[in-house]
N, C-alpha and C positions, 0 to 999 in steps of 0.2 A: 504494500500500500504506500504509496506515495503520498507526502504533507506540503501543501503550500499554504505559504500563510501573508502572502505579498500580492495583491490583484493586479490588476490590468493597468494599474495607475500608481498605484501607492500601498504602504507596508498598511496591513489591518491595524485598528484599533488592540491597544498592548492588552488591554481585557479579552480581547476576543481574538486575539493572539495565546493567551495563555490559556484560554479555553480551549482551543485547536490541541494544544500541545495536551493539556489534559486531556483528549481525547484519542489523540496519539497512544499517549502511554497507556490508557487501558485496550486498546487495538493489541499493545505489544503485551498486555497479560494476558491476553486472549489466545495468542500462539501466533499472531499476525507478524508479518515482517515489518518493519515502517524503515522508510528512507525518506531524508525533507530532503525537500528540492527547493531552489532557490524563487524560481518563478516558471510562470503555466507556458507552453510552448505557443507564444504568440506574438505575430509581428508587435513591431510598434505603432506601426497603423491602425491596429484591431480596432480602437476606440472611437476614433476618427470614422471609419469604418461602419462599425456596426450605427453610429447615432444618425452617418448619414440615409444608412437601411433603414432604419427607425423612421425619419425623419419623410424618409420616399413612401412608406406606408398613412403616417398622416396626412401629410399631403393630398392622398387616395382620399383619405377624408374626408379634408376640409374641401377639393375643387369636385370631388362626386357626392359630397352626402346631400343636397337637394335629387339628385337622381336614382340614390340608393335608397333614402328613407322619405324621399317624400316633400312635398311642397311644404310642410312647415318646418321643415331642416333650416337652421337660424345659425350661422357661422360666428354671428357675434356675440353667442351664448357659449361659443368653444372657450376651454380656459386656455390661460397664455404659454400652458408648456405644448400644447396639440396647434398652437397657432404660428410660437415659434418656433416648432420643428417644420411647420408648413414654409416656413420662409427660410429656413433652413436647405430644405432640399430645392425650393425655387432658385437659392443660391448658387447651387452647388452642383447643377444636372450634369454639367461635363464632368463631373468629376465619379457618376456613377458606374459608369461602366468598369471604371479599374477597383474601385472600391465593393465589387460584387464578386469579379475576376480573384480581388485577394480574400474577399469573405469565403468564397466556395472553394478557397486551397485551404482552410485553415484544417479542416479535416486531417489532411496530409501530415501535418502538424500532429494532432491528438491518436492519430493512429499509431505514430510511433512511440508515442509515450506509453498508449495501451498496451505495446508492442514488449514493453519492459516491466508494466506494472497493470496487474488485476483492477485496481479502484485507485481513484485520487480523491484523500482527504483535503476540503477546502472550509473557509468558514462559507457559510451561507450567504452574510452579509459581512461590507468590512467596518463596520462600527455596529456599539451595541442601540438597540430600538431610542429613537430621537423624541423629543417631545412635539405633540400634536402641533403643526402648523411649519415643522420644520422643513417637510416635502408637501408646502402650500402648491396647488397648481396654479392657481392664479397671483404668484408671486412673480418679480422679474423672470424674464426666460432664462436668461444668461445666468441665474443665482440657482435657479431650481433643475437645469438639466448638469448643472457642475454639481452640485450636491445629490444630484442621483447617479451620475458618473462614478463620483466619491464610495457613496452607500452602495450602490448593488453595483458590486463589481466582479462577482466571478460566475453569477447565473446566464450574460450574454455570450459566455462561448458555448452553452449546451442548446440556447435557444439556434446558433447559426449551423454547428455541426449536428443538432440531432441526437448528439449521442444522447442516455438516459443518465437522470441525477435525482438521487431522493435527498431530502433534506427534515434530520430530526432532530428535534428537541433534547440535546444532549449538556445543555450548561445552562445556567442565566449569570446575568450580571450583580455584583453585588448589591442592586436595587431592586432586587427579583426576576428583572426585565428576561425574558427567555433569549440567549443564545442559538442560533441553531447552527449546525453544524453540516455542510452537502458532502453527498458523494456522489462520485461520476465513474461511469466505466465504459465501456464499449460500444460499440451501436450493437443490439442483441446480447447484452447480457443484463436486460433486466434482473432477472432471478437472482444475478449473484447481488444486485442490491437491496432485495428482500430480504435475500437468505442474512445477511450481513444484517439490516435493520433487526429481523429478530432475534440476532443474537447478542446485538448491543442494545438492545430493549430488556434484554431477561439478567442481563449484565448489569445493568444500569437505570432500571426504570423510568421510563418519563415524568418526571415533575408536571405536576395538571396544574395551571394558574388558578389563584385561590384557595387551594388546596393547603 
């Protein structure tokens, strides 16, 4: 099992770093092998990359949603992060074809890594759960797609390659706040991230909030 604990941008949060590593170590009472690796096999474009993907889907939205949903489709009831990704990819249209060209090699990339390791331990998120209003959507565009940049940072490579990723309840933060912790493997090996979840379940039980 392979440990990263550095996203696509920047090192996780030190609590949700030392959660990862906690979770490592019980991997390694379990009979598991762990090796940390320094970071995920991904250009440095990735990011650039996937938000202008992102960005080319809103877009779909905001110039088709009177066609998709209907004459009371109202653009200016969109909030300002689905408006400036729309202007985002209006910016940026030459720039999509090679930016799809390197989204669709990334695979190549995580094949090889699969190629050496069963599963890759990752946090889920890289900081722990933010107080309400922190991922406002109708906040500046430019404050709230850098701050989701920031925050979800290791879920956009499984959304571009497909590969499978479970994500469990295995830590919280010294404020209760839940932790979670992903795992990723193969294209076609759901199962071994089941079989994996129930064993770190029966090892570990999930803390229920409230509870």
């Amino acid at each position: 099992i392979a440990v990263v604990t550095r996203s696509l941008r920047r090192d996780s949060a030190v609590e949700v770093c030392e959660a990862t590593a906690q979770t490592a170590d019980l991997l390694h009472r379990l009979g598991h092998h762990v090796e940390y690796l320094d970071e995920l096999p991904v250009p440095d474009s990735f990011v650039d990359d996937f938000v202008l993907y992102w960005a080319l889907l809103s877009m779909a939205l905001v110039r088709g949603g009177r066609r998709r949903f209907g004459p009371t489709f109202d653009v200016t009831r969109l909030d300002n992060l689905s408006r400036g990704l729309d202007r985002h990819a209006m910016r940026n249209l030459h720039r999509l074809p090679m930016a799809m060209a390197r989204l669709a090699a990334t695979r190549r990339r995580t094949n090889a890594l699969f190629g050496r390791f069963d599963v890759v331990l990752t946090p889920t998120l890289a900081e722990i759960p933010p107080p309400i209003g922190y991922l406002d959507p109708m906040a500046d565009y430019d404050q709230i797609i850098n701050r989701l940049i920031d925050w979800v940072a290791f879920t956009p490579l499984h959304n571009i390659t497909g590969e499978p990723a479970i994500s469990l309840p295995l830590s919280s933060s010294d404020d209760g706040m839940p932790i979670g912790m992903m795992f990723g493997a193969a294209l076609g090996q759901d199962a071994t991230l089941i079989e994996l979840a129930y064993e770190l379940e029966e090892a570990a039980p999930f803390q229920r909030l409230g509870a």
